[in-house]
C-alpha positions, 0 to 999 in steps of 0.5 A, spaced: 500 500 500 503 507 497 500 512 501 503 520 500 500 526 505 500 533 504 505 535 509 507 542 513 509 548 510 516 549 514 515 557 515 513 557 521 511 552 528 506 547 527 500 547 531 495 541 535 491 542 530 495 541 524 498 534 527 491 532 527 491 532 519 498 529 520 497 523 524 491 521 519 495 518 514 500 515 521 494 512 523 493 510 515 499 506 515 499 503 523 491 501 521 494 498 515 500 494 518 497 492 524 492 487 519 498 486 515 499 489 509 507 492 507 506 499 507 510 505 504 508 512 506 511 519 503 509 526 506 512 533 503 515 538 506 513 545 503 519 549 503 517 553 497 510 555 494 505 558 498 505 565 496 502 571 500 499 574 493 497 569 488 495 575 483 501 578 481 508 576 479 510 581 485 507 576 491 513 574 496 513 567 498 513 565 506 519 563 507 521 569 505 516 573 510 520 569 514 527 570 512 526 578 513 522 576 520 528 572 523 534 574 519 536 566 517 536 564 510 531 560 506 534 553 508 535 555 515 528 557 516 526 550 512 531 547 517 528 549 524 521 549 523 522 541 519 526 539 525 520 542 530 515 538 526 518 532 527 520 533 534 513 535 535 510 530 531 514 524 535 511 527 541 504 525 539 506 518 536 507 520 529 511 515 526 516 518 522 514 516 514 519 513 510 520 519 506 520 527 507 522 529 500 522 537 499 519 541 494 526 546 493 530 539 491 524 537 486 525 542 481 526 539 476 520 534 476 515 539 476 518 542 471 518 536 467 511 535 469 509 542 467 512 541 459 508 534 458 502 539 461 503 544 455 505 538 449 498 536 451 495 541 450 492 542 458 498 549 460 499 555 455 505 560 457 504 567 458 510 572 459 514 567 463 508 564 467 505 558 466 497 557 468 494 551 467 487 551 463 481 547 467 476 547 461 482 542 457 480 537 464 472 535 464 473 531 470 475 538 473 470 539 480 469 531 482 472 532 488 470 537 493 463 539 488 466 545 485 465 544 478 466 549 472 460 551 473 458 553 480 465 556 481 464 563 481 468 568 477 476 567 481 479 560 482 479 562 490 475 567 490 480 573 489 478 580 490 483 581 484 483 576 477 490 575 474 488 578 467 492 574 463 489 567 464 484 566 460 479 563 464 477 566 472 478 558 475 485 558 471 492 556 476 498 557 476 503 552 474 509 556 475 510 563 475 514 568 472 519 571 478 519 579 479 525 583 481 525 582 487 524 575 488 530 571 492 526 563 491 526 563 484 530 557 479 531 557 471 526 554 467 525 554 459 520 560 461 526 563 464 527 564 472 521 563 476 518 558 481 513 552 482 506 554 483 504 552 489 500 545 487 505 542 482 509 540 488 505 534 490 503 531 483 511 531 482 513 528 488 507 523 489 508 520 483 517 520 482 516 517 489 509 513 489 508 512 481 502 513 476 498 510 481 497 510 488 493 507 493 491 513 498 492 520 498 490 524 505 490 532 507 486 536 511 478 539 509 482 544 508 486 541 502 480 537 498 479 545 494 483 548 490 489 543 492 487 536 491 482 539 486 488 541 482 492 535 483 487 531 480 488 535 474 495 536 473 497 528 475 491 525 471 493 530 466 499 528 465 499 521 465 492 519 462 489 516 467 486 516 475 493 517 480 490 516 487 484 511 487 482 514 495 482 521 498 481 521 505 480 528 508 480 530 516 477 535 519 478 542 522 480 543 530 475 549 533 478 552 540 472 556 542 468 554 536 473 557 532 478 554 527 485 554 531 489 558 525 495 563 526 490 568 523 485 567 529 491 568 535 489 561 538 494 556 536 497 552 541 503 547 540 504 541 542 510 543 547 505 548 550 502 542 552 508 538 556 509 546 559 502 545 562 504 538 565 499 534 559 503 528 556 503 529 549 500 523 547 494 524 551 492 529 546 492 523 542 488 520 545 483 525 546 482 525 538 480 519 538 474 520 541 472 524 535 471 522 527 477 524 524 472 526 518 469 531 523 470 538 525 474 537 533 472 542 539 478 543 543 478 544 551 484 544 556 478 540 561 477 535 555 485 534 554 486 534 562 481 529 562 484 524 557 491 526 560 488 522 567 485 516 563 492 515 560 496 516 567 491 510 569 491 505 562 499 505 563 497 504 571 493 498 569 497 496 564 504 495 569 499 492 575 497 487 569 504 486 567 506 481 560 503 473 561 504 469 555 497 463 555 492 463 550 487 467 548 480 466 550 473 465 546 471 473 550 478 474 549 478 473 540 471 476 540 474 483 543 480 484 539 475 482 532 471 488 535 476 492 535 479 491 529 472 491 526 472 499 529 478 500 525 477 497 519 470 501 518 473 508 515 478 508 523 472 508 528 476 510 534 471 512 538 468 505 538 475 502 537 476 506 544 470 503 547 471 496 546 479 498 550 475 500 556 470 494 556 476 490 557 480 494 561 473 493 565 471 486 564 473 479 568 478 477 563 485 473 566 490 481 568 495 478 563 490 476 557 488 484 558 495 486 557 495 482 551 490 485 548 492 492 550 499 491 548 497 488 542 492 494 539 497 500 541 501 498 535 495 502 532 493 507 537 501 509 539 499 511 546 506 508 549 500 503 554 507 500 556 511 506 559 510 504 566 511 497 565 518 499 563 519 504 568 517 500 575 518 493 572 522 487 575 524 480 574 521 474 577 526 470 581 525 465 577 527 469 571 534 472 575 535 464 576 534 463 568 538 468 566 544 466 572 543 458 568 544 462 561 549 465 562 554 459 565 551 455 559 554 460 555 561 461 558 562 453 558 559 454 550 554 449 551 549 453 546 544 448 545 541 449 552 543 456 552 538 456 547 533 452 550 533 457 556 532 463 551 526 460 548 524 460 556 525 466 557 521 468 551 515 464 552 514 469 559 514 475 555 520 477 555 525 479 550 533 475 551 539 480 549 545 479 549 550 484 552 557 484 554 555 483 561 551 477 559 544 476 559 539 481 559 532 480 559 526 486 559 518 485 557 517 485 550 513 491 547 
């Protein structure tokens, strides 16, 4: 399975709500895995494109709004605030992807789409610029319902339309770099920089291919982003790229969108500066659809960070058992791998959690089920169990045995004693200092 998401443009601090669109497709991949499937997962970083003023040839990019703000180059400023992404979404149980490829080193491959656009007929040249001519795609609209014929005058409702497009809902491919342009690379057009949605249909297929199986964002991306990938890829190729678009929905703090614009961002550090584990916000997304809007409060975090504190408390008083699974036992982890195969229904998921946790099930049975779902959920469930656990005499005893068997270099029963060991749930690691054994996580 190839999944490819719309990542962070790297001019700025990531906010909670951003990481919720972004651990979509982590959750993606986990659900994926967890089933068995092999996975291969790509997510862009934008250290390009995104323009202030997407009218003239005058608009400054972000990434020199920042510059000028901070007084680092371009390539610092990409730097710091892509290394803050992935700190920040490590601490909320973002898996790292395989690949983060960056729309300042594809150049080349936007430009190369761009060209095939124009033999096809699909982009025309104005001045330097290249504009993208929707009319020439008649599948255009399908994915987010805004068709040719319901947009109004203004592909993103402009207050000023750029004049040499030949039709309002064109956009911009490339674009002609102004005098002052300091982010601008050559092209067969001369100098000028990539459009803002150009970067995701050159990077998705160079390191996904024509055909794709899933491709997530935010709402927020479905119109005129994906709306306009939709047409470059397809375009280019002659035929359907990504077979599933799958969409999150916004947070709203006070009922209002979480935006820079609005002041009230709040990162995933502000979090642990205010004593909340990271991944309890986590956890507290999971009580809401991922496709629907997300009201945030710090009573509903505080609540959730409680409710983790006492799963990982369960989860060490349980401590790891091997044995088999019971009847009750199957038919609580086919539910909740029911919940997540239907479109990631966590919330359900997260019921069946705490029928178990509550239920008459054998404490290492509980553990088993909890330890084994978390390869999903990622909400750590075994901190305490590593933090507070301890081996069994009969397990210091094994290991004592193993050991001498080692040095006398009678590896049959080393082994044996090994298998022993693992059958308790533990993992056997050979160190310099003989023997060392923890619980399996």
């Amino acid at each position: 399975m190839k999944i490819y998401s719309c990542g962070p443009t790297v001019y700025r601090y990531i906010h909670i709500g951003n990481m919720r669109s972004f651990m979509l497709g982590d959750l993606i991949r986990r659900a994926l895995r967890f089933e068995g499937q092999d996975v291969r997962w790509i997510m862009n970083i934008t250290d390009v494109g995104h323009m202030t003023d997407d009218v003239s040839d005058t608009g400054r990019d972000k990434m020199e709004l920042a510059e000028s703000d901070e007084g680092l180059s371009a390539a610092q400023i990409a730097e710091k605030y892509t290394a803050a992404f992935l700190q920040d979404a490590d601490l909320v149980g973002i898996e790292r992807a395989d690949l983060y490829p960056r729309a300042t080193e594809h150049i080349a491959e936007m430009i190369a789409v761009i060209e095939t656009l124009i033999a096809k007929g699909h982009a025309y040249e104005v001045d330097g610029t290249i504009y993208y001519d929707v009319t020439t795609f008649p599948g255009y609209g399908r994915l987010s319902g805004n068709t040719l014929d319901q947009l109004r005058a203004g592909h993103r409702q402009e207050l000023a339309v750029d004049p040499d497009k030949r039709h309002p809902e064109d956009f911009a491919l490339w674009k002609k770099a102004g005098p002052n342009r300091a982010l601008k690379w050559p092209s067969p057009w001369g100098d000028g920089f990539p459009g803002w949605h150009i970067e995701c249909s050159a990077m998705s297929m160079k390191h996904l291919g024509e055909r794709f199986d899933v491709h997530t964002g935010g709402n927020d991306n479905k119109f005129p982003h994906h709306e306009d990938e939709i047409a470059q890829s397809e375009a280019a190729v002659g035929h359907q790229v990504v077979t599933t678009w799958v969409h999150g929905g916004f947070l709203q703090m006070g009922g209002q969108k979480m935006a820079k614009s609005a002041r009230n961002i709040k990162r995933v550090t502000d979090l642990a500066e205010q004593g909340i584990d990271p991944l309890a916000y986590r956890l507290l997304c999971f009580g809401t659809r991922y496709r629907s809007e997300m009201d945030f409060s710090w009573e509903a975090l505080e609540g959730s960070n409680r409710r983790l504190a006492e799963l990982r408390r369960r989860m060490a008083g349980w401590a790891p058992a091997g044995g088999t699974r019971s009847a009750s036992g199957e038919d609580y982890d086919r539910r909740f791998r029911e919940a997540i195969a239907d479109d990631l229904d966590l919330p359900r998921a997260l019921v069946v959690l705490n029928e178990v946790v509550s239920s008459g099930l054998p404490p290492g049975e509980r553990y088993e089920l909890l330890a084994s779902w978390d390869d999903v959920l990622a909400l750590d469930l075994e901190r305490d169990v590593r933090e507070v656990w301890q081996p069994t005499p009969e397990m210091v005893a094994l290991v004592a045995e193993r050991d001498a068997a080692r040095a006398a270099k009678d590896f049959a029963t080393s082994d044996e004693i090994r298998d022993r060991l693992q059958a308790m749930g533990l993992e056997v690691m050979d160190t310099g200092e003989g023997t060392q054994v923890r619980p399996k996580v």
